[in-house]
Structure formats: structure tokens, C-alpha cells
C-alpha positions in Angstrom: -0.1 3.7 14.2 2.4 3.9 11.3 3.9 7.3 9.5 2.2 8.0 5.8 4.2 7.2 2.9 4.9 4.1 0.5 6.5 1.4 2.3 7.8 -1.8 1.4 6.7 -5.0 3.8 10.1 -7.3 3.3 9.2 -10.1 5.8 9.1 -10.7 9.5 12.3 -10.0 11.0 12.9 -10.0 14.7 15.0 -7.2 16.4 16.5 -7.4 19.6 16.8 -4.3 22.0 18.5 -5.8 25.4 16.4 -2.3 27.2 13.3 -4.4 26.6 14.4 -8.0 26.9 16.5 -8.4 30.0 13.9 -9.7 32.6 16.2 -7.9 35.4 16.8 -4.2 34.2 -17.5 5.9 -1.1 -20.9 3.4 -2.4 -24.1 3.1 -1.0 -24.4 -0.4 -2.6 -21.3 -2.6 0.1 -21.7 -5.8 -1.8 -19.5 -9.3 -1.6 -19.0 -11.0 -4.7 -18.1 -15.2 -4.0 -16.4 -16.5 -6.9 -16.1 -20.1 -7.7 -14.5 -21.7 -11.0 -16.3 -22.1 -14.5 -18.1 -19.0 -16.3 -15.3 -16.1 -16.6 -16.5 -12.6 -14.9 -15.0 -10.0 -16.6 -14.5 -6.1 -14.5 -16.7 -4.0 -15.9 -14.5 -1.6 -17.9 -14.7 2.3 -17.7 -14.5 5.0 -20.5 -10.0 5.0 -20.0 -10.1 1.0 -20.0 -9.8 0.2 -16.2 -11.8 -1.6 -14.3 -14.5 -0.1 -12.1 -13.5 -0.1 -8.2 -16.4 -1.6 -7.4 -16.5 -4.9 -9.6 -14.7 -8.2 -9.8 -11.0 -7.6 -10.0 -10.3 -11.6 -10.8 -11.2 -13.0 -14.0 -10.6 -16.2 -14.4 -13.7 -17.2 -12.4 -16.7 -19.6 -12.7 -19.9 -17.6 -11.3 -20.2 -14.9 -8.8 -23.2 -14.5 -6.2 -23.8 -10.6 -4.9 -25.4 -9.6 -1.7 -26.4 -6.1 -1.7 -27.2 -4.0 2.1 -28.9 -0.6 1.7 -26.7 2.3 3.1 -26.9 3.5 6.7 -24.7 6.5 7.8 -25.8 10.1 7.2 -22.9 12.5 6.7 -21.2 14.0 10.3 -19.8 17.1 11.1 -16.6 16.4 14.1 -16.0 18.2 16.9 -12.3 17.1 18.4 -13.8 17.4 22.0 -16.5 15.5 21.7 -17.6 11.5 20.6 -20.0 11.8 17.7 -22.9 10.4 18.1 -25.2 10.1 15.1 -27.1 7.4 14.6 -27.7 5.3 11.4 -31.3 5.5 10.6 -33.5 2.6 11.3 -33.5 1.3 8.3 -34.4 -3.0 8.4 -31.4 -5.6 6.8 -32.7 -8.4 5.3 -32.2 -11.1 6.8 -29.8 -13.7 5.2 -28.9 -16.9 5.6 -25.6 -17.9 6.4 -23.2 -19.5 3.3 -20.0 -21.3 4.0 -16.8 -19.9 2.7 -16.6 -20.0 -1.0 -12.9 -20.8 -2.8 -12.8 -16.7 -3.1 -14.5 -13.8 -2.4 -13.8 -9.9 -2.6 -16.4 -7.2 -1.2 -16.7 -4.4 -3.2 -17.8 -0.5 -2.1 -14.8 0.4 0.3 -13.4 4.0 -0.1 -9.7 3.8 0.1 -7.5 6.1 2.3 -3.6 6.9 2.4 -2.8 7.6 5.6 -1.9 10.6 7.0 1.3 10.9 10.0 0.6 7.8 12.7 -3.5 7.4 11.5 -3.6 4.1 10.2 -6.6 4.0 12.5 -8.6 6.1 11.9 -7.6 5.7 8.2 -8.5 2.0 8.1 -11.9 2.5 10.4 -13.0 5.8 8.2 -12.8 2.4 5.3 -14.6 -0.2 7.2 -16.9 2.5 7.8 -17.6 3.9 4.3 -18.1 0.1 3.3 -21.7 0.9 5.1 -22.0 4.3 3.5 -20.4 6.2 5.9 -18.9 9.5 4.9 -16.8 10.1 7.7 -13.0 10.4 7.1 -10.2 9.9 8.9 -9.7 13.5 9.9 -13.2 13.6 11.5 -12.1 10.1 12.9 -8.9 11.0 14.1 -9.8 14.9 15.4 -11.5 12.3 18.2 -9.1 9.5 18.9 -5.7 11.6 18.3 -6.0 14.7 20.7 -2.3 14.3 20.5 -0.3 15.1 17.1 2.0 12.8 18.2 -0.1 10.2 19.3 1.2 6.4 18.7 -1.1 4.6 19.3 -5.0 4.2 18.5 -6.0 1.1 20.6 -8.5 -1.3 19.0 -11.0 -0.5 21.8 -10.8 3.3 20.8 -12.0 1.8 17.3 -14.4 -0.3 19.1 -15.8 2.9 21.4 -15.7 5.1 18.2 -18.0 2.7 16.0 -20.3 1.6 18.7 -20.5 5.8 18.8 -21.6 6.0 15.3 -24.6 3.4 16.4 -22.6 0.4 14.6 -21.8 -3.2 16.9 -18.3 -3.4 16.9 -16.5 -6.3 19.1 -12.8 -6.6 19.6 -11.7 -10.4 19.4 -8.1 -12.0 19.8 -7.2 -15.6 18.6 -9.0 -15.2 14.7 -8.0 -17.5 11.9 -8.4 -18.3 8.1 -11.6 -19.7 8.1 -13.6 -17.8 10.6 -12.2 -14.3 8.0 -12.7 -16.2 4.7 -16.5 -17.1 6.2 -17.2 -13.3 7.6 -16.0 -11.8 4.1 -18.1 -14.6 2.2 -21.0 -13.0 3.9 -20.6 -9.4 3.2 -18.5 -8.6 6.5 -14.7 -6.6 6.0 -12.6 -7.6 8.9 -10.3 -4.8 10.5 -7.0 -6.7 12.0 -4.0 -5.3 13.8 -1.1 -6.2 12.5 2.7 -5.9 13.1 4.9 -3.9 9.9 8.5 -4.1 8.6 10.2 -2.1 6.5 13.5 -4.0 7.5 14.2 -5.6 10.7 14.8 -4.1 13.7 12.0 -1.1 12.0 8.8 -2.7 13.0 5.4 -0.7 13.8 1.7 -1.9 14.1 -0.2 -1.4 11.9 -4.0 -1.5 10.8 -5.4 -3.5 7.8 -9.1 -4.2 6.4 -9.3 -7.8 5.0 -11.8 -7.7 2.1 -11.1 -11.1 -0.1 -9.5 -13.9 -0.6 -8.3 -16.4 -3.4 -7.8 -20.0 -2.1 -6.2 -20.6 -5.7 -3.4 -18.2 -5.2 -3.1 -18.6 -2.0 -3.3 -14.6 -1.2 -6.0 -12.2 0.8 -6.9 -8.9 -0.9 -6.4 -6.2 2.0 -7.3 -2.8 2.1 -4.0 -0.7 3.5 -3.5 3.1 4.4 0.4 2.7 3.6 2.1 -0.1 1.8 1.9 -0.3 -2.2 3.7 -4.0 -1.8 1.7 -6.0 -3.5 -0.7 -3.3 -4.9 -3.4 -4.9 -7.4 -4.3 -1.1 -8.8 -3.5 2.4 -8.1 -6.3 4.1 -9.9 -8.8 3.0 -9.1 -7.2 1.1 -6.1 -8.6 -2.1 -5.8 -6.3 -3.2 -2.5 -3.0 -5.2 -2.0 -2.5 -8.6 -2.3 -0.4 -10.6 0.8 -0.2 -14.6 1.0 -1.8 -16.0 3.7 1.2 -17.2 5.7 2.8 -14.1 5.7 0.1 -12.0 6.8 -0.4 -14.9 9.8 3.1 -14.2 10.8 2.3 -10.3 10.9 -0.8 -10.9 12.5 0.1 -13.2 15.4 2.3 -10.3 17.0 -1.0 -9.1 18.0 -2.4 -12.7 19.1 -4.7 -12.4 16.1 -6.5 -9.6 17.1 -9.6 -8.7 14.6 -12.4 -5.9 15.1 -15.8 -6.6 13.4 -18.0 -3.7 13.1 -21.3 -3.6 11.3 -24.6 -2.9 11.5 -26.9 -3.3 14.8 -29.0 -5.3 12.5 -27.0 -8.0 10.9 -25.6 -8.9 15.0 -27.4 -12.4 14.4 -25.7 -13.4 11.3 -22.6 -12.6 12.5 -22.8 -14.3 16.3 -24.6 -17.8 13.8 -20.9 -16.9 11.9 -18.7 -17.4 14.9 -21.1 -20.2 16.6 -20.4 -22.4 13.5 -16.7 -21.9 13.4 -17.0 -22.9 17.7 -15.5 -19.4 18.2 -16.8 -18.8 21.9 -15.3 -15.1 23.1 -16.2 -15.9 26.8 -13.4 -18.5 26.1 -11.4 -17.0 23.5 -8.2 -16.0 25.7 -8.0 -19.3 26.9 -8.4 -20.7 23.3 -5.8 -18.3 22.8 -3.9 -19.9 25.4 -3.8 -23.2 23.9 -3.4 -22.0 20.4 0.3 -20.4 21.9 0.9 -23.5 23.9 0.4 -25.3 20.9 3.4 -23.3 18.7 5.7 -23.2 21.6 5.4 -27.5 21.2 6.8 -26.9 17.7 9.0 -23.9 18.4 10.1 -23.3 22.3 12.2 -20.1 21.0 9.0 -19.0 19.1 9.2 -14.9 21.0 5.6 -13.9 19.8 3.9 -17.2 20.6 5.2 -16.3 24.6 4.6 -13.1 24.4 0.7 -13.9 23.1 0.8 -17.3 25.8 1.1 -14.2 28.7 -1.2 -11.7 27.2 -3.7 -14.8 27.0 -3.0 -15.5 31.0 -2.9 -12.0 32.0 -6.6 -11.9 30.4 -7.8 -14.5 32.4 -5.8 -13.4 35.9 -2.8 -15.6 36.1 -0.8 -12.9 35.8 1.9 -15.2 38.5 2.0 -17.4 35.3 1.9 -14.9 32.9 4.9 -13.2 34.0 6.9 -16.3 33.6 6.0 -16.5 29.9 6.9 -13.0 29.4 10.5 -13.0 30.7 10.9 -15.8 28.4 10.0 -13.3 25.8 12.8 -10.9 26.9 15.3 -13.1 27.3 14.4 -14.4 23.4 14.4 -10.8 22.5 11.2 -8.6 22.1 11.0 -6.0 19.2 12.0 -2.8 20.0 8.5 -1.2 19.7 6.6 -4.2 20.9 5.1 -2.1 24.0 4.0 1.1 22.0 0.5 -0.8 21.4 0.9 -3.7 23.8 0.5 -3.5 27.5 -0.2 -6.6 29.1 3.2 -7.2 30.5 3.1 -4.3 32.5 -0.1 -5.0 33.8 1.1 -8.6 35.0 4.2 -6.8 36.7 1.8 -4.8 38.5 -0.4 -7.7 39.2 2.6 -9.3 40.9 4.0 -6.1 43.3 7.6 -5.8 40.3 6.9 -2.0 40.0 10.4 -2.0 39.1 9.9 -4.0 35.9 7.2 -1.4 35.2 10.0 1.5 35.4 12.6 -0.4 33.7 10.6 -1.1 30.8 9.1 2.5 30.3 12.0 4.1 30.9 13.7 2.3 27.6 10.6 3.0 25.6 10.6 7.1 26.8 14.5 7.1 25.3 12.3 6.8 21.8 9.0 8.3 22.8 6.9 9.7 25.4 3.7 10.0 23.3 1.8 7.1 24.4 -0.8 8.0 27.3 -0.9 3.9 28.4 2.8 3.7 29.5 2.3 7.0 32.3 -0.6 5.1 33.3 0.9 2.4 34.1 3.5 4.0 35.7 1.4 5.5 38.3 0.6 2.4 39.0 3.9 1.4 39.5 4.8 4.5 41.9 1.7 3.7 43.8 3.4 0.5 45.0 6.6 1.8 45.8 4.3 4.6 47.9 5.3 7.8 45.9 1.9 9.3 45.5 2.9 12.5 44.2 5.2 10.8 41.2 1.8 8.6 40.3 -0.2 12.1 40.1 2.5 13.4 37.8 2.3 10.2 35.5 -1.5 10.5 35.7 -1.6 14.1 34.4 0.8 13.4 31.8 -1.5 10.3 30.6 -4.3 12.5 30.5 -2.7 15.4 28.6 -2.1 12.8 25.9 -5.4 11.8 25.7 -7.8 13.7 28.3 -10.4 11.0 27.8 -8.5 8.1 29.0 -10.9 5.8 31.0 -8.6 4.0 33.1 -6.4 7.1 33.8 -9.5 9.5 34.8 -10.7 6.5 37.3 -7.2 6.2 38.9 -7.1 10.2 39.2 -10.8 10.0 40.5 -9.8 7.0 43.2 -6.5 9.3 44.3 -8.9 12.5 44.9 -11.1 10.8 47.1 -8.1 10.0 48.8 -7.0 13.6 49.2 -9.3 16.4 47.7 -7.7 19.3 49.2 -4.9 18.4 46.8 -6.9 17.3 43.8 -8.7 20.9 44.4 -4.8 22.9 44.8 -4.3 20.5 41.4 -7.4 21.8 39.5 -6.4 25.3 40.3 -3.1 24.4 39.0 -4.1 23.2 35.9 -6.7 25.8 34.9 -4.2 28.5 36.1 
């Protein structure tokens, strides 16, 4: 989602574009290490003096408890026209009881990535992954997701699809907090989050990160990240970044707290007892969501993401009438300039409620900075099929599908226009293959 390079992360400003916001225009070994406070655990120094990658990299702690899971993932060869499909072999997880979530904890066995141009995820997947002893990269990742070079935008359920590929369980969640990620990572489980990223206001991307500890002491998580050295803890070996847990809240909430968990098939029961104990119910998560934004808009009414996440949350549950209310708030607050490169659901509530001209409006301003994102043509022909102009939402539907030909929704539009008229779906074909 984000261009490679070293970037600084200088806070949460919020840009204003009036196009937008005018509502009328490596191991084998993945372990966890919980630390408490009273015998000091020292890294275990190498041959040059720095600490192993794969060993406590706080010190001033009491007593650490390990949990060790036996590697999965044989090695995978790509193809960039086809979804991978190896399976990990069926080798059985112990079972393991469930522990609360200790004062601090950092997992140890990720492989670390730099990013390369716009791949922060399949960068940040290729590192959940390897955490389970996968050896796939993110060029083998991203040779499947990004068919584009171009491409903005991995969606979380591309992640989701991808893993589930591999023969992991992978769920895509909104509405996360503290707890539930301090009690997953207490229990051997990195969490991969979608976040927003700012360079300086106005310059705001999403952006991918992999939460792998915590330290309620200092008040900071330990993140795994494709791009930013803000905060870096060590550069060889890297050991992560280090961002305070209000500040990444307030990059995470642009995404209505959006968090990917992806494991193996095996360890499904600790993690569904994980989310039972914290009450977190995803058959009710977007309306939990819901009141969660409600809830911020008491304390802040001109609070632009906590509308923007109070429509998506609506929108998911089919009140798009109501929805569309809380996202013209949004606009007239003033939206980030990139804010629909990875986030749709305003354009699906116009739909919902016959505004194709929202639709237009809105896509229109985002093509003056980029074409490159296959959801905004679908969406589009969606848009021209309410105004009647078939042949403009065939146009938007084979320009979706050039940017990514795999595009579910996009191929079962095309599929539902052809039954409509084959003879020019056929003339189309020929077109296309001429």
C-alpha cells in the first residue's frame, strides 16, 4: 500500500481536499516470550555483541514463559497467474491453555521485510507468514495479489484469500482493541492491522503493520514494519519499531480497527476461546463497531474518522439510508485526500441509495491522482448501470478487471451483464483476445 523507503511517522494530521468532502460535487521455532517484573532476562548475545533476533529484546524483566509451535509451511515456487495452493503438512499443535495478558510480551521468529514500491502487503503477510515457517516472500506473495505494477491497494480480504490459500485460517475483523491484541500476542498469535501513515499532513497512505509485543510499563507495542525506521529498536538484527499505544489507536481507527489473524488450522479453538473471553462476537462486531463510533462522536461530534467508521459500520449491516448521512458529515469535516484508495464503503451506500452521481463525483477526484485501483471502476459500473448507460459500465468493468483480472465482484457483474446480452459479451471476447 505504501512506496518503499525510510519514512518518518510525525503524527495524525488531517488534510482536507474539498473534491472529496463536498457532499454535493526466517525460524522454525515462532515462540512468545511473556515478561513480568523480578529476575532480569538478558538477549542472548552474538559473536559482534548484538543481541540475537530471536531472544528477549527487554531486560529489565522479572521471568519469561516460552511457548514453542513446530513449523508448518514447505517452501513454494509462484506462478503470477495462479493462487498457490500448498498445504502445510498435517502436523498436530499441542494444545494449550489459554493465559491472560501478561504486563509484556514480544514473539520472537518473524523474518523482517523492507518493502518494495506499494507491497506493504504482501511484505507484512510474507512476515506473519514466516512467523509459522513459511518461506514465501513478498515477491512470490505479491506476483499473486499485484497483477498490476501500479497497484494501490492490497485489500485485507486479498490477505485473507491468500493465507486461507496457503491452508492457514485467516479471519478479517473490524472494531479490535488493546486487550483483545495484548491477549492474542500473549498466546503466541502476531496480529496484522491496517493502519493509516503520515509523513506530514495532507501525505497520508495506508499502511500494513504486524503487532508482535507490548510493554504496559512503557506504554509502547513493538510492531513489525515494511517502511518506517521511526522508532526502530535495532537495524541489524531488526528487532521491530516501537509506537505508543495511543498513537498507533489514532492510526489504527482510520481503518475502524481493522486486524487480520492468520494461523494455523489447528490452533482455530484457542483463538475463537481468545475472542469469547474478551465478548468479541464477529456476527455482531459492526454493530459493536457502531456503538464504539457513536460513543467518540459523544465526546467529539467533529471527530471525521469516528463518522466515517459510524457509516462503514451501517453500511455493513444495510442501513446504507443512515449510513449515507454519517458519511456526508465526514465530507463536510474534511476527509483525507487518499481516504478512498483502500476504503469503499461510501460508494457502496451511494449506490445502495440510487446517488450514482456521488459515485462519479467522488471517482472522478480520486482518477485526477490515480487510476490504479480496480475497486473505484467497479463501482462505477455500478453507478452507470443506474443512470442506464450499459456500455460505459462494460467499459468500467474491463478496466477493473485489467487491474486485477481476478476480481470477484467485478467478474460477477461482467457475468450478470452477459447473460443479459451474449452476442455482445461474445463481439467483446473477440475484442479482447484480438
Amino acid at each position: 500500500m505504501t512506496a518503499t523507503g525510510a519514512a518518518m511517522v510525525i503524527g495524525l494530521g488531517l488534510w482536507s481536499d474539498a473534491r472529496f468532502n463536498s457532499p454535493r460535487t526466517g525460524s522454525l521455532q515462532p515462540a512468545v516470550l511473556a515478561l513480568s517484573t523480578s529476575t532480569p532476562l538478558a538477549a542472548t548475545p552474538l559473536a559482534d555483541g548484538v543481541p540475537d533476533e530471536h531472544s528477549a529484546s527487554l531486560t529489565s524483566v522479572e521471568a519469561a514463559t516460552q511457548v514453542s509451535l513446530p513449523a508448518s509451511m514447505p517452501p513454494w515456487t509462484p506462478t503470477p497467474t495462479a493462487m498457490p495452493t500448498s498445504t502445510p503438512p498435517p502436523t498436530p499443535f499441542p494444545t494449550r491453555s489459554i493465559v491472560p495478558a501478561q504486563p509484556s510480551a514480544l514473539l520472537s521468529g518473524v523474518r523482517h521485510e523492507w518493502q518494495t514500491w506499494n507491497n506493504c502487503g504482501p511484505a507484512t503477510l510474507a512476515m506473519n507468514l514466516s512467523y509459522y515457517g513459511s518461506l514465501l516472500d513478498q515477491a512470490a506473495i505479491g506476483s499473486v495479489l499485484r497483477t498490476s505494477p501500479d497497484d494501490k491497494n492490497v485489500s485485507p480480504h486479498e490477505l485473507v484469500d491468500f493465507a486461507r490459500g496457503q491452508g492457514y485460517a485467516a479471519e478479517l475483523y473490524v472494531n479490535g482493541n488493546a486487550d483483545l491484541l495484548k491477549t492474542l500476542i500473549s498466546n503466541g498469535f502476531p496480529v496484522l492491522l491496517e493502519t493509516w501513515h503520515e509523513r506530514a499532513p495532507g501525505d497520508g497512505i495506508g499502511h500494513y503493520r504486524l503487532a508482535v509485543g507490548y510493554d504496559d510499563a512503557t506504554g509502547q507495542w513493538t510492531l513489525y514494519d515494511s517502511l518506517d525506521y521511526t522508532g526502530l529498536i535495532s537495524l541489524q538484527p531488526y528487532a521491530g519499531i516501537r509506537m505508543s499505544y495511543d498513537r498507533l489507536d489514532r492510526f489504527w481507527k482510520v481503518f475502524n480497527r481493522t486486524f487480520l489473524l492468520v494461523h494455523p488450522v489447528e490452533q482455530t479453538p484457542q483463538v475463537q476461546a481468545i475472542l469469547a473471553a474478551h465478548g468479541f462476537d464477529p456476527a455482531r462486531m459492526w454493530r459493536h463497531a457502531e456503538a464504539r463510533a457513536r460513543a467518540e462522536l459523544e465526546m467529539d461530534p467533529a471527530d471525521v474518522f469516528a463518522w466515517f467508521n459510524l457509516g462503514s459500520s451501517l453500511t455493513h449491516q444495510g442501513r446504507t439510508a443512515e449510513a449515507v448521512v454519517a458519511f456526508e458529515r465526514a465530507r463536510e469535516i474534511g476527509l483525507p485526500e487518499r481516504m478512498l484508495w483502500y476504503q469503499f464503503t461510501p460508494l457502496e451506500a451511494y449506490v445502495a441509495e440510487g446517488r450514482p452521481l456521488d459515485v462519479l463525483a467522488l471517482t472522478d477526484a480520486i482518477f485526477e491522482e490515480t487510476e490504479s485501483v480496480e475497486e473505484l471502476f467497479y463501482w462505477r459500473a455500478r453507478a452507470f448501470l443506474l443512470l442506464g448507460d450499459v456500455a460505459a459500465a462494460q467499459e468500467a468493468l474491463t478496466r477493473s478487471l485489467e487491474l486485477a483480472p481476478t476480481f470477484a465482484p467485478a467478474l460477477a457483474l461482467q457475468q450478470e451483464l452477459s447473460a443479459l446480452n451474449p452476442l455482445e459479451h461474445e463481439e467483446r471476447e473477440l475484442r479482447r483476445e484480438s
